[in-house]
C-alpha positions in Angstrom: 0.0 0.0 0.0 1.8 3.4 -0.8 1.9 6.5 0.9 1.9 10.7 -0.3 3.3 12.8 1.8 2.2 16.4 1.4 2.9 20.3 2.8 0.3 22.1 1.6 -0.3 25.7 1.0 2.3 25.6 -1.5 1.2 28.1 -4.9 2.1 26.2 -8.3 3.2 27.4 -11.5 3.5 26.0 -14.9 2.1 23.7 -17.8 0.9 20.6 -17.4 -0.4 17.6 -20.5 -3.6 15.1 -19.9 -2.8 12.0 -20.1 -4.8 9.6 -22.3 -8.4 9.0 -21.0 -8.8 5.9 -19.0 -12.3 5.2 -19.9 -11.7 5.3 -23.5 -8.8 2.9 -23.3 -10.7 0.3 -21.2 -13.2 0.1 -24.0 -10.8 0.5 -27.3 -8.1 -2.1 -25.9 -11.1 -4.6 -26.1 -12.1 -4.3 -29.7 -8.2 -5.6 -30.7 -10.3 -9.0 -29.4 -12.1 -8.6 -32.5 -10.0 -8.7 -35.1 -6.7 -11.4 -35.9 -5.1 -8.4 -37.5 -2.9 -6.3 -36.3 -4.4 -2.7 -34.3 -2.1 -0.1 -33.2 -3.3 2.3 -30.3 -1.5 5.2 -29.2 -1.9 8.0 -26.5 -2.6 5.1 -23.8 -2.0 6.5 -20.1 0.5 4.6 -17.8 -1.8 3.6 -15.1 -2.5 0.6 -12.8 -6.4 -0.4 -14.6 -4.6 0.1 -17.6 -1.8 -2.1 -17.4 -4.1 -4.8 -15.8 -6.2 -5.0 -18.8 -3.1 -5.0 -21.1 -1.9 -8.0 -19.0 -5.1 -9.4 -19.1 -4.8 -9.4 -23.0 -1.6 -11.0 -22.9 -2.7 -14.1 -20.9 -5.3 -14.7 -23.5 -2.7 -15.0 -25.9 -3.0 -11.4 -27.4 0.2 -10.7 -28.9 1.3 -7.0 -27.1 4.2 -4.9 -28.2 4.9 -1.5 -26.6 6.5 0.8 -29.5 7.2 3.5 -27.4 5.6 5.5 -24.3 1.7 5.0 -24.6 2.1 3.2 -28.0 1.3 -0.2 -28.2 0.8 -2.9 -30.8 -1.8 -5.6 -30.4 -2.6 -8.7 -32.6 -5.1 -11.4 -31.5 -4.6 -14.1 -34.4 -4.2 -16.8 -31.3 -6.8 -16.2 -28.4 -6.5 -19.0 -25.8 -10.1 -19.2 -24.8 -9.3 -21.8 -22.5 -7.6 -19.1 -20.0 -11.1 -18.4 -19.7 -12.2 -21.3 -17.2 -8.7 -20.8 -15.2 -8.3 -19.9 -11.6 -6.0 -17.5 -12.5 -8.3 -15.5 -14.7 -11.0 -15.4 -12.3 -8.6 -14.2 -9.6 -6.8 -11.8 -12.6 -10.5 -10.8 -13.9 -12.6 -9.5 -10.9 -9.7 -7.3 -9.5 -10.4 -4.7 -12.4 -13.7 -3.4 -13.0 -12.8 -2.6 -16.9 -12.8 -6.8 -17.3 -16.4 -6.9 -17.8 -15.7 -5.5 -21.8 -13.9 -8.6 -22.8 -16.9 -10.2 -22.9 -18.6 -8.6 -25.6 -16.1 -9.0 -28.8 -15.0 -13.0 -27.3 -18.9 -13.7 -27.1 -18.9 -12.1 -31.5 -16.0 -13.1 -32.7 -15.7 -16.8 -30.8 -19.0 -17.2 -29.6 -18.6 -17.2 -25.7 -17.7 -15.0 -23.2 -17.1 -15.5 -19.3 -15.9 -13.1 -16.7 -16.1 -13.1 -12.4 -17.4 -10.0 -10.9 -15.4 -7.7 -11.9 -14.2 -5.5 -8.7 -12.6 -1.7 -8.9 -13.9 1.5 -7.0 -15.7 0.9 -3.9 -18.8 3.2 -4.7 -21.9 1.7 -4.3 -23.7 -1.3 -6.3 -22.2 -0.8 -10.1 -24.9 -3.2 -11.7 -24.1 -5.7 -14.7 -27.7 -5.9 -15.9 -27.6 -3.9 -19.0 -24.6 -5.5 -20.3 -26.1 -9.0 -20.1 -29.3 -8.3 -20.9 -28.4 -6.5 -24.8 -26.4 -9.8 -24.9 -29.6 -12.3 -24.2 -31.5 -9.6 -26.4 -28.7 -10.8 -29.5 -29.4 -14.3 -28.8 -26.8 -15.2 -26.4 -27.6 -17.5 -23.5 -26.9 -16.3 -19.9 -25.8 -18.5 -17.1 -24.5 -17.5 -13.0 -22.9 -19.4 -11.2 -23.5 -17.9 -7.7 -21.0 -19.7 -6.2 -18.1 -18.5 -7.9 -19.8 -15.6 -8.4 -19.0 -16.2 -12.4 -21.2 -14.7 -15.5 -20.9 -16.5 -18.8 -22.9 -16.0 -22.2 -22.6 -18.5 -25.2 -24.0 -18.0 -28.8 -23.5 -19.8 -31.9 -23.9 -16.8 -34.2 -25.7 -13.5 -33.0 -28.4 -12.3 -33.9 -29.2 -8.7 -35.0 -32.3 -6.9 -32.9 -34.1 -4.0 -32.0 -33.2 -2.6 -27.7 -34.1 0.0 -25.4 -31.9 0.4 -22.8 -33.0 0.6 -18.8 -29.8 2.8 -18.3 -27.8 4.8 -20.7 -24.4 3.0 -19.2 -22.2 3.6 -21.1 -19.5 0.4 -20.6 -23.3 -1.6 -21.4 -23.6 0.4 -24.5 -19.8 0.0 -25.1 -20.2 -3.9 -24.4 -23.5 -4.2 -27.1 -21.7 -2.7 -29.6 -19.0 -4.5 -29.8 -20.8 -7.6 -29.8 -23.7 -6.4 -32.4 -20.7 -5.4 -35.1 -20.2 -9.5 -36.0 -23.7 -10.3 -35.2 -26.0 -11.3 -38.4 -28.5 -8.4 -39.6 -29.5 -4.9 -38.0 -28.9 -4.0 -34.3 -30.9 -0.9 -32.8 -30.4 0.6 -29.7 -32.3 3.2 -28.3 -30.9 5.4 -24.8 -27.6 4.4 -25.9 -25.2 6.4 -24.2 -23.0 8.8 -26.5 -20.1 10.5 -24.4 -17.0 11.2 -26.5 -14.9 8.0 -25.7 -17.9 6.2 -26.7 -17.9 8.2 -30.0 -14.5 7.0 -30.0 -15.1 3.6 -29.9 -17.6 3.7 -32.4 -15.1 5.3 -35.1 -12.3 2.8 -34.1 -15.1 0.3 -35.2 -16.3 1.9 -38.1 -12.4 2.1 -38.8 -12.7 -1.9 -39.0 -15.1 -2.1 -41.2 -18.0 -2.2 -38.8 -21.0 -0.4 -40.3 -22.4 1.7 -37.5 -24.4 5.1 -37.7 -26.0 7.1 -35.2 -22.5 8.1 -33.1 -22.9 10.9 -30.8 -26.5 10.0 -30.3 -28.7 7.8 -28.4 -30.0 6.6 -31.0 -27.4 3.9 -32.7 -27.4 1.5 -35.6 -25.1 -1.4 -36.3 -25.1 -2.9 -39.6 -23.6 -6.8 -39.0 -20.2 -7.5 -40.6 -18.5 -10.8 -41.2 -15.1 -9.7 -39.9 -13.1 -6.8 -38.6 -9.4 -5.5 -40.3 -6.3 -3.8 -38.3 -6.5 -0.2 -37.3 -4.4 2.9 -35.9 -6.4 4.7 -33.1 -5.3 7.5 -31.0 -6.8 8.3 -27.8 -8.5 11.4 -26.6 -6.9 13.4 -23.3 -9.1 13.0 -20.1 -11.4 14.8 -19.3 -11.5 13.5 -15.9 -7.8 14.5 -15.3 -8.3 18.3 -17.1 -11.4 18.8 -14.5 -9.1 17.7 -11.4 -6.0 20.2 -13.2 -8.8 23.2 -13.0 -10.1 22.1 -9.3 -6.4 22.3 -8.6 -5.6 25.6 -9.9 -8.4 27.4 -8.2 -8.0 25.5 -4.7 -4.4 26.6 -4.6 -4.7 30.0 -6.2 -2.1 28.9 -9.0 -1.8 29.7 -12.7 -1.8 26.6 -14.5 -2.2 26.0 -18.3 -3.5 22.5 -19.6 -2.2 21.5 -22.7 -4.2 20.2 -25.9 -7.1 19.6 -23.8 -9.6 18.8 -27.3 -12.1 21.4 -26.3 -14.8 20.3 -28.5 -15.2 17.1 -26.4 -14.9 18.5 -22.8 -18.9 19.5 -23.3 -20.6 21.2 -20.2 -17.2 20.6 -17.8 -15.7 24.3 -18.7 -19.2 26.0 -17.9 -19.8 23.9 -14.8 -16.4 25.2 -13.2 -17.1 28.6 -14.4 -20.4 28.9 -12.4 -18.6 28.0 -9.5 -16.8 31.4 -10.6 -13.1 30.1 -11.6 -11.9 31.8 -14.7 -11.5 29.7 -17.5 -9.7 31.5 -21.1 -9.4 29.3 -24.2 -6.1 29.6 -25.4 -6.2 27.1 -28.9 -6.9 23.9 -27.6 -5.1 25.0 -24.5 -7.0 25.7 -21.1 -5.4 28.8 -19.3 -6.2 29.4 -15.1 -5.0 32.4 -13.5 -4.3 32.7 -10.4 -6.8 33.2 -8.5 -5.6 35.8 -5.5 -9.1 37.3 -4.8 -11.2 33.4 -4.5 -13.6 32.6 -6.4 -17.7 33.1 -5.9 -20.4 30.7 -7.0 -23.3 31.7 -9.1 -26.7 31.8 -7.8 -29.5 30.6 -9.9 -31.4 34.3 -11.6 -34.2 33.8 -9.3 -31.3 33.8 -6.1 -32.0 30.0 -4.9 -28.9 28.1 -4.0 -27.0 26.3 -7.0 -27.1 22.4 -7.4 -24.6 20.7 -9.6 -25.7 17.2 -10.1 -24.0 14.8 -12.6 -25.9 13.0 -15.7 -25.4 11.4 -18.7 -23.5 12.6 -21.5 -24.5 15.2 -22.7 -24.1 16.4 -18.7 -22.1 16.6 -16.1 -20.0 13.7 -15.6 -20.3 12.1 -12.1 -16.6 11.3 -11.8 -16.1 15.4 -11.2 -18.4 15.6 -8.9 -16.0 14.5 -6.2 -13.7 17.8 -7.6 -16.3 20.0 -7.4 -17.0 18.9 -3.7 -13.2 20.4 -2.7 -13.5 23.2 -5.0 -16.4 24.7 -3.6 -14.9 24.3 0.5 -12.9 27.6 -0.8 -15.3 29.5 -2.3 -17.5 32.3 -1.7 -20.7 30.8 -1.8 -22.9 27.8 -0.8 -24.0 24.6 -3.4 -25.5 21.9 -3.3 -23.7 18.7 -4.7 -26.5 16.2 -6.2 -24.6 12.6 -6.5 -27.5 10.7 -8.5 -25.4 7.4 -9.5 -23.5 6.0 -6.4 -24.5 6.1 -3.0 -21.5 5.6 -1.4 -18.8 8.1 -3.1 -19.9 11.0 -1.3 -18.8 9.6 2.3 -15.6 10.7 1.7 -16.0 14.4 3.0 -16.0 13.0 6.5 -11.9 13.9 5.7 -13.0 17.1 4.4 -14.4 18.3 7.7 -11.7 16.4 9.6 -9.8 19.3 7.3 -12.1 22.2 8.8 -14.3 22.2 5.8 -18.0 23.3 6.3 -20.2 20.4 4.1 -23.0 19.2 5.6 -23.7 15.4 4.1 -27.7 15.3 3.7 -28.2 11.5 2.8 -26.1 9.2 0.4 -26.5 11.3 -2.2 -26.2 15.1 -1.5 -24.1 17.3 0.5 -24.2 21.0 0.7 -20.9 23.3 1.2 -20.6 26.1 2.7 -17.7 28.1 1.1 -14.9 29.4 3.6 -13.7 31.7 0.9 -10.3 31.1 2.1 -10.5 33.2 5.3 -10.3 29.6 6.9 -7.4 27.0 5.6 -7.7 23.6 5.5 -5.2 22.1 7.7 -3.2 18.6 7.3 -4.4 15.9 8.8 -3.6 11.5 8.3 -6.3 10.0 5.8 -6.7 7.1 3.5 -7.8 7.2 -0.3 -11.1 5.2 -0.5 -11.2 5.2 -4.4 -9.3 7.0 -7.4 -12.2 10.4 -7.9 -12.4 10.6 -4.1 -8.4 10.2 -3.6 -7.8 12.8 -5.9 -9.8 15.4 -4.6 -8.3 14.2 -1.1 -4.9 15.4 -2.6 -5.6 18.6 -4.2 -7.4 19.6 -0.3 -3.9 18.7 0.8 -2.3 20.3 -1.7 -4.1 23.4 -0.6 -4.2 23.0 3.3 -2.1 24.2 5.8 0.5 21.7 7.2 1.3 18.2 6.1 -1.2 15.4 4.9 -0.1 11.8 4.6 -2.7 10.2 2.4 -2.1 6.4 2.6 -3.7 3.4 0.0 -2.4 5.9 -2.7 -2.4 3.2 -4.8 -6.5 4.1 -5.5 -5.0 7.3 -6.8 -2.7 5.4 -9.3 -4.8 3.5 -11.0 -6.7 6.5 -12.7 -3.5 9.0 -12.9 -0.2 8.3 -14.3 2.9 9.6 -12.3 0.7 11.9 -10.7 3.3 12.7 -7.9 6.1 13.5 -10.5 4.0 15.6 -12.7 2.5 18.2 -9.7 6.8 18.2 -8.7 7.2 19.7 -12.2 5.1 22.2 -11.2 6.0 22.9 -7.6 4.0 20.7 -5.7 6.2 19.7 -2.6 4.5 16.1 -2.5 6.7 12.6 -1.3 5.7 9.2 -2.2 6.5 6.7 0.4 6.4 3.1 -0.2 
């Protein structure tokens, strides 16, 4: 288990890249299952899920070269499907909650699929239901073994059909997809989710030689295709990590630029920090944040009420910034109301926050309202523990801010969403110490 050590209160300076998106690459290193040829991805962040699912590849007998930093080669011409039934692979498979996407290309390209329950953040009850069900809807057949806690879905060819979705999930949408691009005839589906990495997915495919329309709505079509070719894909920055640059920049009054942050996919996440009054300025495809010496205020609504900043799906707010917006607001003039619809556990974190001297007060499961301090009141180091990777971040940039040293320990929950995260806030002149 590893350890940051942190003296807050510490203003930064300087330029700082996204790495690749971490959602995106769980769901584009899977479609290299559906192909024998060889696919290239580049842009692929150095992080623990990552590198798990890269490994998993490998021990289904996915041929892996790394070309350089975040390039890779993959080629699966020989996938061992009998890894599948292995004790290793149900050990390997339910420690990474990205596993669950295998399933979909092995179920249309070799007509089965198996996985344990997956594992990954501790948030609150992260269903599998929509994934399996699309499956059962394209004529696979579902079995559980409660036991083992072990899902598997067999089909001799799929089938092409017409679904409406309970959830607009987007690794369920992800999962369909990829097993409706080898399946026989026309595949609807209707509340498909439609975020940008999904969008990236779906051009990777159609880079294949999959025949799907509809991309960047919910509304998609998937045209069956006997087989998929070799590709070169490059993956988009995250978003994720450009939202927790701009929380850092305003909680630690520093001027920061992110670099080549592709604007046109960051959606409503500029406009939601802004109302939460940190200046934002376009610079290219470059995000400049002053320093912000005077604080920040939030925005009422017009009629005066309180704000609420809730997440949704795409086009809204992304839940995975909610945890960011959270710390942000501790320092700003202001109260809001943070709405966590998806997970009922993620929020429980702020329990450190007021350990801090932040004023939240946690309303149920779900919502917590902060109480600005406007940085007339520091947060002050204290000993905490990272519970998961949103929740761990926003634990560092408070520390980063506070007064005093923080030790945040299980840092490991931090790595597995942000590559070299303790080098890369050094080059900017973070004074943070990992311990092992």
């Amino acid at each position: 288990m590893g350890t940051f050590k942190i003296e807050g209160g510490v203003q930064l300076k300087g330029d700082i890249t996204p790495q690749g998106a971490k959602n995106e690459a769980l769901q584009v290193l899977c479609t290299v299952l559906l192909t024998p040829e060889k696919v290239t991805i580049t842009n692929i962040p150095d992080i623990i899920d990552v590198n798990k699912l890269i490994n998993l590849l490998r021990n289904l007998g996915v041929k892996v070269e790394k070309l350089s930093h975040g390039a890779y080669t993959f080629q699966a011409d020989e996938v061992n499907m009998t890894y599948l039934e292995s004790e290793a692979f149900k050990e390997e498979g339910k420690s990474l909650r990205g596993s669950i996407m295998i399933v979909g290309p092995l179920l249309a390209r070799f007509g089965k699929g198996y996985i344990p329950k997956p594992g990954g953040d501790k948030i609150g009850r992260r269903r599998l239901d929509t994934h399996f069900e699309g499956f059962i809807n394209l004529g696979a057949k579902f079995r559980y073994n409660k036991e083992d806690h072990f899902y598997g879905v067999e089909a001799d060819r799929l089938k092409g059909a017409y679904m409406l979705l309970d959830e607009a999930s987007v690794t369920g949408t992800a999962n369909i997809i990829m097993a409706a691009v080898l399946a026989e005839g026309k595949t609807i589906i209707y509340n498909a989710a439609c975020e940008p990495y999904l969008q990236q997915l779906c051009k990777m495919l159609n880079s294949m030689g999959a025949k799907i329309t509809g991309v960047g709505s919910n509304l998609v079509e998937i045209e069956g295709v006997d087989s998929l070719g070799g590709c070169e894909h490059r993956i988009l920055p995250d978003m994720i990590e450009i939202g927790s640059w701009i929380g850092l920049a305003a909680m630690t009054r520093s001027e920061i630029t992110i670099k080549n942050v592709s604007w046109d996919n960051l959606g409503v996440i500029p406009g939601t920090f802004r109302k939460l009054g940190i200046t934002l300025e376009r610079r290219g495809d470059d995000i400049y944040i002053p320093a912000h010496t005077d604080g920040y205020e939030i925005q009422n609504y017009i009629d005066g009420s309180i704000l609420t900043i809730a997440d949704a799906p795409w086009p809204g707010f992304t839940p995975d910034l909610l945890s960011i917006v959270l710390v942000v607001a501790t320092q700003a003039r202001g109260s809001v109301l943070i709405h966590q619809k998806m997970f009922e556990s993620r929020l429980f974190f702020v329990d450190r926050l007021i350990d801090m001297g932040a004023k939240i007060i946690l309303c149920d499961p779900h919502r917590a309202t902060v109480i600005g301090l406007d940085f007339k009141s520091t947060l002050k180091g204290i000993l905490m523990s990272s519970p998961d990777i949103r929740a761990g971040i926003s634990l560092l940039i408070a520390a980063l801010s506070a007064k005093g040293v923080s030790t945040i320990q299980n840092s490991d929950q931090i790595d597995r969403g942000y590559e070299r995260i303790d080098e890369r806030l050094r080059a900017l002149g973070a004074k943070i110490e990992r311990l092992d």
